[in-house]
N, CA, C and O atoms as a DFTB+ gen file, in Angstrom:
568 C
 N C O
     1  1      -6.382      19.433      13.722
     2  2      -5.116      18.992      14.264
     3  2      -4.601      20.067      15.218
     4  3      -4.406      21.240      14.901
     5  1      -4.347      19.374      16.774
     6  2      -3.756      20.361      17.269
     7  2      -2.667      21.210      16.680
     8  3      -2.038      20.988      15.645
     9  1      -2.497      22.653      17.867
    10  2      -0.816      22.962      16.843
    11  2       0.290      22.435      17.548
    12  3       0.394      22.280      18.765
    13  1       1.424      22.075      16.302
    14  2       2.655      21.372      16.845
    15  2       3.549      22.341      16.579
    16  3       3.306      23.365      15.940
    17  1       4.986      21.917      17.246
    18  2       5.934      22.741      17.036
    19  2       6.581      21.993      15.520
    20  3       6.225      20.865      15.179
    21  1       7.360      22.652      14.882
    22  2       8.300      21.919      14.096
    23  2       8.918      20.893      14.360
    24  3       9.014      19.964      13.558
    25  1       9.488      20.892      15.637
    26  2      10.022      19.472      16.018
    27  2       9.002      18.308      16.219
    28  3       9.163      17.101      16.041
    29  1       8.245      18.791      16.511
    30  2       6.992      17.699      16.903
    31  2       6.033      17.254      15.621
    32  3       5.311      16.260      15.543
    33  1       6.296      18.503      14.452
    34  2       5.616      17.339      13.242
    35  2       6.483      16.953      12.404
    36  3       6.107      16.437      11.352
    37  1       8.006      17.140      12.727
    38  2       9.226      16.220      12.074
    39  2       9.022      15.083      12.871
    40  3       8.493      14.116      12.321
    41  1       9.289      15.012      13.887
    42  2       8.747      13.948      14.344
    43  2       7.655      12.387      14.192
    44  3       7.828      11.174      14.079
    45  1       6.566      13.308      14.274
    46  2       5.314      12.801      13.632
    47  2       5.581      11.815      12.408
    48  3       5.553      10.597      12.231
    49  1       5.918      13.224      11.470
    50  2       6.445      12.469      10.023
    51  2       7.081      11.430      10.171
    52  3       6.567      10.375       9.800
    53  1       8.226      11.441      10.687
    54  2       9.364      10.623      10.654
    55  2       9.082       9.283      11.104
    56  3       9.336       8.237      10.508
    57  1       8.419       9.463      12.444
    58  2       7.532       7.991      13.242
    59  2       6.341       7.437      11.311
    60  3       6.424       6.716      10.317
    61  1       5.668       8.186      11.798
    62  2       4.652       7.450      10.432
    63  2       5.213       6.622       8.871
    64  3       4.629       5.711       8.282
    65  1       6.503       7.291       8.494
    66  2       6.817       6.940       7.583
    67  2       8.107       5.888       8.047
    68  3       8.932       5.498       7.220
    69  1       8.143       5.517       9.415
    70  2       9.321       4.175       9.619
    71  2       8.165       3.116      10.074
    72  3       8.400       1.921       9.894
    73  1       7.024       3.481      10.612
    74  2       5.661       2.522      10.944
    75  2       5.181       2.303       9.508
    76  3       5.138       1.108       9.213
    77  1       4.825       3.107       8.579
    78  2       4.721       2.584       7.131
    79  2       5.615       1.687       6.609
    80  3       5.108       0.846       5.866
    81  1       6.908       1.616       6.797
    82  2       7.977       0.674       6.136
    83  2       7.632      -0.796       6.835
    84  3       7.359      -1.902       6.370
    85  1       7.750      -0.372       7.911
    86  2       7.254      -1.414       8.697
    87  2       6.182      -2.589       8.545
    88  3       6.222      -3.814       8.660
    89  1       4.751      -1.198       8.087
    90  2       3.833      -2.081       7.773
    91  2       3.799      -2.791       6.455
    92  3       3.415      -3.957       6.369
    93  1       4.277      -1.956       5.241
    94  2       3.953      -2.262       4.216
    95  2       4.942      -3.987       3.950
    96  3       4.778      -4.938       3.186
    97  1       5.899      -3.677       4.987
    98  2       6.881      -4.646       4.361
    99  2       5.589      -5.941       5.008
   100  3       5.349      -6.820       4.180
   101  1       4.995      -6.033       6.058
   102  2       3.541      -6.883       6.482
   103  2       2.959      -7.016       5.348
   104  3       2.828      -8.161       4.916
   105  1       2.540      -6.069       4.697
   106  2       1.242      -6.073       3.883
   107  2       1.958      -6.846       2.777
   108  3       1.226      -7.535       2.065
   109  1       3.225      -6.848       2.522
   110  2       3.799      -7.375       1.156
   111  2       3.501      -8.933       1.574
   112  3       2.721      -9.653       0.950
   113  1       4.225      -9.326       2.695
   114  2       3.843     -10.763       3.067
   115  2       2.917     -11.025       3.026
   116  3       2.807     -12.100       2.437
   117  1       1.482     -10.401       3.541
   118  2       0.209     -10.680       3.344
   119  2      -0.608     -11.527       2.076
   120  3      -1.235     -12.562       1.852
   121  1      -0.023     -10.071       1.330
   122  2      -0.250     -10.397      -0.405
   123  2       0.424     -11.406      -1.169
   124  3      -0.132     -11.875      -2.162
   125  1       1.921     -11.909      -0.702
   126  2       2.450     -13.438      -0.915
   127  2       1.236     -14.195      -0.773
   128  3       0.571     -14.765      -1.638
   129  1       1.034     -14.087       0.655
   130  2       0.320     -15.171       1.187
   131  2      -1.162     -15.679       0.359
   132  3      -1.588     -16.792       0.052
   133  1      -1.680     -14.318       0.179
   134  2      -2.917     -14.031      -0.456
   135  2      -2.938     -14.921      -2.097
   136  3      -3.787     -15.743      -2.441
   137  1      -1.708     -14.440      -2.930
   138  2      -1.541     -15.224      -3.819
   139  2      -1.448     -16.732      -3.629
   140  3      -2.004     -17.490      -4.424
   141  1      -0.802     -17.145      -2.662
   142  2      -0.640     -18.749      -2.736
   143  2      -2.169     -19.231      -2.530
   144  3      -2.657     -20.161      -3.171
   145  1      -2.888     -18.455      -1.519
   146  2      -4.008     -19.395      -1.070
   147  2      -5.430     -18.963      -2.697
   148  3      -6.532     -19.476      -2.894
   149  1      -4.708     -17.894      -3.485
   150  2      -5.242     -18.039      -4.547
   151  2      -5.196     -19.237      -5.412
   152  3      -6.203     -19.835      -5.791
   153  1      -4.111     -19.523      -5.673
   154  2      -3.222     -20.190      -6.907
   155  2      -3.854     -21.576      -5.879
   156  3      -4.054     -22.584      -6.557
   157  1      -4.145     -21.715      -4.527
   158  2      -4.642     -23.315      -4.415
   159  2      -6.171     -22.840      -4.035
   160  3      -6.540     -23.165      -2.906
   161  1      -6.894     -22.270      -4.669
   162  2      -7.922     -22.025      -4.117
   163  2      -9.004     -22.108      -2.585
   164  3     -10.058     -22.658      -2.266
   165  1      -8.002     -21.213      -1.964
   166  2      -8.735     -21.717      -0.354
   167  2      -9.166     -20.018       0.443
   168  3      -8.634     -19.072       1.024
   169  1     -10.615     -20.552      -0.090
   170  2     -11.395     -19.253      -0.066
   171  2     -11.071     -18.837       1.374
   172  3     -10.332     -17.889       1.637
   173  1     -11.677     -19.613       2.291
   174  2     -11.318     -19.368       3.695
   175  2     -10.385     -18.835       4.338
   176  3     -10.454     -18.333       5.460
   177  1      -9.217     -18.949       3.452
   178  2      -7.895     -18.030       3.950
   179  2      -7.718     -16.859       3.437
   180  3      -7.336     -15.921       4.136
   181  1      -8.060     -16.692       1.680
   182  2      -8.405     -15.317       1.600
   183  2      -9.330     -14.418       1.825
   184  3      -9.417     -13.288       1.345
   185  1     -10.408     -15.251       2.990
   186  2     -11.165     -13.997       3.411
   187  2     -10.590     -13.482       4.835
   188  3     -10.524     -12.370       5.359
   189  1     -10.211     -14.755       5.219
   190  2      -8.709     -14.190       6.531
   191  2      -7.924     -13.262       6.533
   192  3      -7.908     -12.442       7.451
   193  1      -6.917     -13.195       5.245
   194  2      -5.917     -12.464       5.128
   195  2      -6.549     -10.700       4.573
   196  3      -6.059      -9.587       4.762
   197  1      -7.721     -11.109       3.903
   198  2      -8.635      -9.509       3.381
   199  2      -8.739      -9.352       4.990
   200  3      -7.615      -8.914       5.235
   201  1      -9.362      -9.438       6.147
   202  2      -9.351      -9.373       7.593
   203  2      -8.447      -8.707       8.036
   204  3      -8.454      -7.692       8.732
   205  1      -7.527      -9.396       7.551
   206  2      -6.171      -9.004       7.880
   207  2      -5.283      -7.514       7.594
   208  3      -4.797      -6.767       8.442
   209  1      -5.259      -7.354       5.813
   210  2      -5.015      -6.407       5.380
   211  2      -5.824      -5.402       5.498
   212  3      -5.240      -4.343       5.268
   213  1      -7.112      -5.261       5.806
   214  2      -8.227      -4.176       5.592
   215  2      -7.608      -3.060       6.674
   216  3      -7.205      -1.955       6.311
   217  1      -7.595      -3.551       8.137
   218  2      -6.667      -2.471       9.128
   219  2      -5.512      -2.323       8.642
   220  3      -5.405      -1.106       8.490
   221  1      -4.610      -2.793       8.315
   222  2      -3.213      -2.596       7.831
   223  2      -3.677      -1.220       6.491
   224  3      -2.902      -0.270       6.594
   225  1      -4.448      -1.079       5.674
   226  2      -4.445      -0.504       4.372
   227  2      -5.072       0.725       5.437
   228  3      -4.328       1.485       6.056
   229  1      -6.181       0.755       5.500
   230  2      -6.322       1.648       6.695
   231  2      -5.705       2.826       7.479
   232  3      -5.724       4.026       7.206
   233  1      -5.172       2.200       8.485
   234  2      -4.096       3.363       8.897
   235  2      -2.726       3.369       8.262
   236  3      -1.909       4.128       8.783
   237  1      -2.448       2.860       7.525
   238  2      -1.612       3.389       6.344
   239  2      -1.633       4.533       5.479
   240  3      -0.620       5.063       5.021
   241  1      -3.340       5.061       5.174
   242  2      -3.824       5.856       4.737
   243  2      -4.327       6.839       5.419
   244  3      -4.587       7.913       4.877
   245  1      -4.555       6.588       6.836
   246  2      -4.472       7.789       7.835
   247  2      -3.281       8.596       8.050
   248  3      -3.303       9.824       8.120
   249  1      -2.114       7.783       8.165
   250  2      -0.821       7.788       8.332
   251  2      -0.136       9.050       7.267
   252  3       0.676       9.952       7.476
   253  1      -1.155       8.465       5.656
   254  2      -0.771       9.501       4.655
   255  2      -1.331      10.572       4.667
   256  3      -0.649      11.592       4.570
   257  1      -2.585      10.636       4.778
   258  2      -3.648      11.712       5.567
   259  2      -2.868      12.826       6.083
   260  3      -2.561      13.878       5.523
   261  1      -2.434      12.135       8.001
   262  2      -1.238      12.981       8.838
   263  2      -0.193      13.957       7.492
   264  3      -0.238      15.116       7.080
   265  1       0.460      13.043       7.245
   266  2       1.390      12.998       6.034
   267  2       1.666      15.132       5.366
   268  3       2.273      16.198       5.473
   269  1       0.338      14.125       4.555
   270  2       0.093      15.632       3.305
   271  2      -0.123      16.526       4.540
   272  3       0.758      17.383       4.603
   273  1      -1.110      16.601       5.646
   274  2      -1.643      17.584       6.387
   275  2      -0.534      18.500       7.464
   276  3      -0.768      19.651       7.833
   277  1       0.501      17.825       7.791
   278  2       1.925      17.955       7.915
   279  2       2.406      18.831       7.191
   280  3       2.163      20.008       7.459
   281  1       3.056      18.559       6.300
   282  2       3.903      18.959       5.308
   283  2       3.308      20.364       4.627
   284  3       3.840      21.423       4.293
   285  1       2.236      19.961       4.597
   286  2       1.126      21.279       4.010
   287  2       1.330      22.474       5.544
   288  3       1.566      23.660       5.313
   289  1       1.267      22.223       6.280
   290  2       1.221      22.939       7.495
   291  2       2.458      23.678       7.499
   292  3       2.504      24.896       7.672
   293  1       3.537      22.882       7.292
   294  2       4.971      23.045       7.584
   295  2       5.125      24.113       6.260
   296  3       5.503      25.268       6.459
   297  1       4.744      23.540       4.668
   298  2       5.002      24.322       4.180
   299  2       4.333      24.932       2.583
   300  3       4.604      25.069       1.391
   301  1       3.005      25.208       3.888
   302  2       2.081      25.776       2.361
   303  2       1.140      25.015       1.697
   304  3       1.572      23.878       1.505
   305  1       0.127      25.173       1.311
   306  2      -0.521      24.147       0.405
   307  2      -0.507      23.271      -0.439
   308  3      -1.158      22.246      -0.636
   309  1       0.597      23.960      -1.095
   310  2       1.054      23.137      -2.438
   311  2       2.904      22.412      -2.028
   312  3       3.690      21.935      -2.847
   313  1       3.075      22.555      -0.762
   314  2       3.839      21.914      -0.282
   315  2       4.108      20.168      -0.879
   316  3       3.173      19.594      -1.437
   317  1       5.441      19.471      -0.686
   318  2       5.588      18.390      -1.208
   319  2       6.714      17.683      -0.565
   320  3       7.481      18.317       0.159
   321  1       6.885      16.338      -0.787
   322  2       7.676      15.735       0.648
   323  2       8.778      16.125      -0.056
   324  3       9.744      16.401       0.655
   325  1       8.983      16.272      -1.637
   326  2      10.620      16.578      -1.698
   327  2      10.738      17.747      -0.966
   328  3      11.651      17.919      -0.159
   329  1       9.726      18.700      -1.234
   330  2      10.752      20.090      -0.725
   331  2      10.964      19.546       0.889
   332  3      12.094      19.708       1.350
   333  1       9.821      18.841       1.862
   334  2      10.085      19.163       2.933
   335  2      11.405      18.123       3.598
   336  3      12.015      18.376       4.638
   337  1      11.593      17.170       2.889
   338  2      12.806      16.608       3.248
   339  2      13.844      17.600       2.560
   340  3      14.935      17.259       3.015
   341  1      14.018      18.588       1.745
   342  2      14.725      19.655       1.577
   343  2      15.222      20.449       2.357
   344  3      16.368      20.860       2.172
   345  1      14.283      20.945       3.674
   346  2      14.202      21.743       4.593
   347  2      15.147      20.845       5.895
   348  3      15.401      21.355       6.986
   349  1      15.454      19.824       5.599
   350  2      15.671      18.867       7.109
   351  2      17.228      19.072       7.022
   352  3      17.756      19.237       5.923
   353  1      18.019      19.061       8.283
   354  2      19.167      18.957       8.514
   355  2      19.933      17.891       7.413
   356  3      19.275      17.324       6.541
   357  1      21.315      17.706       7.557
   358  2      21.571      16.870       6.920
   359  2      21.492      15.685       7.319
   360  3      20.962      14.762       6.701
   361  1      22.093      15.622       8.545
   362  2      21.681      13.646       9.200
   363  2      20.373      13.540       9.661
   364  3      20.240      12.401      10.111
   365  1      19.300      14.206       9.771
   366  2      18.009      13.820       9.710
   367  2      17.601      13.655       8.151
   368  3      16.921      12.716       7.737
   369  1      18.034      14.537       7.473
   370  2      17.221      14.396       5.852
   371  2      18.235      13.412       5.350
   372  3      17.796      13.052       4.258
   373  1      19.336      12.808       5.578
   374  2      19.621      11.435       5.222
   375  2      18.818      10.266       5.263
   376  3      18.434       9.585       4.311
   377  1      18.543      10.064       6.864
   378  2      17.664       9.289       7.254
   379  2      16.382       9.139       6.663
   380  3      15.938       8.242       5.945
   381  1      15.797      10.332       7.157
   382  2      14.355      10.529       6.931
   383  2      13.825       9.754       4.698
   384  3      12.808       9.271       4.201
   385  1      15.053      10.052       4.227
   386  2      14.970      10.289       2.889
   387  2      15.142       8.462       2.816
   388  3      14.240       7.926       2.174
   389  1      15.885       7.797       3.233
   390  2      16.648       6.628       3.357
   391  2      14.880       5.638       3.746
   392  3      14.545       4.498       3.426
   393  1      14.379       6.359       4.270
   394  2      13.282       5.515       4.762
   395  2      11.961       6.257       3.894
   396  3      10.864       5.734       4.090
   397  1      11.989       6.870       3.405
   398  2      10.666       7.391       2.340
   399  2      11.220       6.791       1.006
   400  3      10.515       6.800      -0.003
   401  1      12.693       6.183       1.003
   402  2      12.862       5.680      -0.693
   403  2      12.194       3.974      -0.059
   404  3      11.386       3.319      -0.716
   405  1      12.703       3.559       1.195
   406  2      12.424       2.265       0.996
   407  2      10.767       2.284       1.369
   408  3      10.319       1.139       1.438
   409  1      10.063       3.036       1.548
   410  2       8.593       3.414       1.892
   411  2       8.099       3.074      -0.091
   412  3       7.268       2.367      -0.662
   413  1       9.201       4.070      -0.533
   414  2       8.045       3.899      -2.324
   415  2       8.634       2.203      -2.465
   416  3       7.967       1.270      -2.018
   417  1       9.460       2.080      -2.889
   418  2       9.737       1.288      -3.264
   419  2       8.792      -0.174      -2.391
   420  3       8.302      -0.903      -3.254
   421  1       8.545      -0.578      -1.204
   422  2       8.032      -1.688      -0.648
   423  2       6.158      -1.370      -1.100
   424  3       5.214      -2.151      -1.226
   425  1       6.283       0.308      -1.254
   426  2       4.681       0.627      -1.764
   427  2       4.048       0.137      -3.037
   428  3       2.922      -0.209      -3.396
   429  1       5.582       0.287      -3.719
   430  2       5.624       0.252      -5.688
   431  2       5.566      -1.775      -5.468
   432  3       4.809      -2.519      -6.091
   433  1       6.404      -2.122      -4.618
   434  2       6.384      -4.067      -4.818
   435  2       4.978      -4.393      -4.539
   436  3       4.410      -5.184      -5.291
   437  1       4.177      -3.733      -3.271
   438  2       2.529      -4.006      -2.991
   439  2       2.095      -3.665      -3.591
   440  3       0.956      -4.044      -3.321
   441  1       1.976      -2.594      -5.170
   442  2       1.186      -2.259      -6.068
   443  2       1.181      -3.763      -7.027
   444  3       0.290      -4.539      -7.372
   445  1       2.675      -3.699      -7.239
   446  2       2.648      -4.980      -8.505
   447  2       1.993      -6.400      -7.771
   448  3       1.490      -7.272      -8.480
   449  1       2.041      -6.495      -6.672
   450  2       1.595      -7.933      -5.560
   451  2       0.375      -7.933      -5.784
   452  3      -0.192      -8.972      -6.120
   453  1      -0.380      -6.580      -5.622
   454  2      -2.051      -6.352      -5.731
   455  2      -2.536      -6.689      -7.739
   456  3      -3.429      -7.232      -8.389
   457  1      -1.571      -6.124      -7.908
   458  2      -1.914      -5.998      -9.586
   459  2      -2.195      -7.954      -9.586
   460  3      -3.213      -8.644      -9.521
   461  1      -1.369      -8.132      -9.647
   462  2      -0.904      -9.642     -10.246
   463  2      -1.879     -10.401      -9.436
   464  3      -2.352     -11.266     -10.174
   465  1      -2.434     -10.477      -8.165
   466  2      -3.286     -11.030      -7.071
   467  2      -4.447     -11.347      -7.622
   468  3      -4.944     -12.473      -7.663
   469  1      -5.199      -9.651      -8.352
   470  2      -5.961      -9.196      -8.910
   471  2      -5.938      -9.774     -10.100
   472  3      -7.112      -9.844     -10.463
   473  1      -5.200     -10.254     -10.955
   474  2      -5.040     -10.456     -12.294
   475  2      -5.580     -12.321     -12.207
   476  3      -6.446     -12.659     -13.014
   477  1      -5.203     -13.050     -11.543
   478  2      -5.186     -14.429     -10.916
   479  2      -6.700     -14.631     -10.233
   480  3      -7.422     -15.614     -10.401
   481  1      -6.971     -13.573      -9.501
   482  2      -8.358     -13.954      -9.101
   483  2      -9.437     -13.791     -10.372
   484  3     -10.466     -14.460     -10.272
   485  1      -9.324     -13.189     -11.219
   486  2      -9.905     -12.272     -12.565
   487  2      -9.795     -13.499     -13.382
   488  3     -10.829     -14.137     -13.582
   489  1      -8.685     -13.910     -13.875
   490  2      -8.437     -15.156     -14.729
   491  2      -9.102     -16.562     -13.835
   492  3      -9.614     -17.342     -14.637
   493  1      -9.179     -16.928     -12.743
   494  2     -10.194     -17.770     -12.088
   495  2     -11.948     -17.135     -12.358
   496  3     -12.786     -17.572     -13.147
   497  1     -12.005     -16.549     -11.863
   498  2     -12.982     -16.159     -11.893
   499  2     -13.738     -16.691     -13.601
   500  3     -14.657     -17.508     -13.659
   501  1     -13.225     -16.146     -14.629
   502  2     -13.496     -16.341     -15.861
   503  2     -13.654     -17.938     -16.268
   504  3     -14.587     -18.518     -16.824
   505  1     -12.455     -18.398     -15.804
   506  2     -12.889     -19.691     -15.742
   507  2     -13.408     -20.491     -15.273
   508  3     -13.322     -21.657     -15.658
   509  1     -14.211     -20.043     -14.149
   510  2     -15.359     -20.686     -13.406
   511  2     -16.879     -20.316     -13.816
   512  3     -17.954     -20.867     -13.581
   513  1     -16.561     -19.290     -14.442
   514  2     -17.748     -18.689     -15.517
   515  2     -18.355     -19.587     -16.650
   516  3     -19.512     -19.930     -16.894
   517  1     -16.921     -19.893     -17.367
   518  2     -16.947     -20.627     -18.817
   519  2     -17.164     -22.114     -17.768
   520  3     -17.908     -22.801     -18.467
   521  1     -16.941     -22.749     -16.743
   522  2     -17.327     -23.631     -16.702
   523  2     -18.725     -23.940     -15.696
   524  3     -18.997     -25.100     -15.384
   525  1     -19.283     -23.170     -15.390
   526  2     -20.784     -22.721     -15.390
   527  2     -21.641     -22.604     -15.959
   528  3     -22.775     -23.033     -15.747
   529  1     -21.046     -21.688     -17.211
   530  2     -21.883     -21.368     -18.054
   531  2     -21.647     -21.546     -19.419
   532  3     -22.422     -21.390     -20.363
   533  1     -20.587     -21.862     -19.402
   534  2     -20.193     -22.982     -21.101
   535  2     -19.490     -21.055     -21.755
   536  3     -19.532     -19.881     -21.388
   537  1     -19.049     -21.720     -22.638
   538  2     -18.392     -20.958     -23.662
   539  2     -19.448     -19.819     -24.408
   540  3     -20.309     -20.422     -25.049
   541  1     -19.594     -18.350     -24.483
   542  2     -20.489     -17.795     -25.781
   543  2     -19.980     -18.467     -26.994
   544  3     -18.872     -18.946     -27.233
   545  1     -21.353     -18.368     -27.897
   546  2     -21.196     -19.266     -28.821
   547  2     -19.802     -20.177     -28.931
   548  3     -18.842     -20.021     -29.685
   549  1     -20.002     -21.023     -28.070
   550  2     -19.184     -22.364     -28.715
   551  2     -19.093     -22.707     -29.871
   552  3     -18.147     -22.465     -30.621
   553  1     -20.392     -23.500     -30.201
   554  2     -20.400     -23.803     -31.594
   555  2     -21.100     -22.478     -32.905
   556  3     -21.841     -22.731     -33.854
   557  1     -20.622     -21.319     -32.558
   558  2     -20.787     -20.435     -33.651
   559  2     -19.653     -20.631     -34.763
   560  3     -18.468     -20.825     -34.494
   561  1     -20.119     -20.561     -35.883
   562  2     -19.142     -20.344     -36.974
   563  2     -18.237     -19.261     -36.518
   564  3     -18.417     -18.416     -35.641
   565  1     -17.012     -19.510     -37.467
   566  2     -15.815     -18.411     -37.404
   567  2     -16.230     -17.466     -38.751
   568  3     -15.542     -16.492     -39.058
């Protein structure tokens, strides 16, 4: 990474983590979407919308990459976004803070979206198994 000034990787930060809000609040719709075309089974759209999300997850994770490599720069190895939103003025570390809570939080709703997505394709799945391949012992004694 080139070298930046301080202003220029507050900056940085600040852009990446309002383009993250941005995206994730996408990726949340995505994963709506992803569920419905689960729940009616239409394979064709969830290999669309995986299309879809794969760049979105992507530089999201470059984005976090920048992120740690930032902050670590700014302040130390074992550096951390609390301290470095610590370090920020007050009407920038308002802001900046205002948009890293709604960053976890739209991150924490796409965790539970993925969980539950995941949980629905898993429970299909099983039951396309058992009706493939019939029940283990069906007729075994109890």
């Amino acid at each position: 990474m080139a070298t930046l000034t301080r202003s220029q990787a507050n900056a940085l930060l600040a852009d990446g983590v309002t383009l993250d809000v941005r995206e994730t609040a996408t990726i949340l719709m995505l994963l709506e979407r992803q569920f419905d075309a689960a729940v009616r089974h239409r394979s064709a759209e969830l290999t669309a919308l995986a299309d879809e999300l794969g760049p979105l997850l992507e530089a999201m994770e470059a984005r976090r990459q920048q992120r740690v490599q930032l902050v670590r720069a700014l302040l130390g190895a074992q550096g951390t976004m609390a301290q470095y939103i610590a370090t920020l003025a007050p009407g920038p570390r308002d802001a900046f803070e205002a948009a890293w809570h709604a960053l976890e939080q739209t991150v924490r709703a796409c965790q539970d979206a993925t969980f539950r997505n995941g949980q629905l394709l898993a429970d299909q799945h099983s039951v396309m198994q058992r009706v493939l391949h019939g029940e283990d012992q069906l007729y075994a004694p109890r």
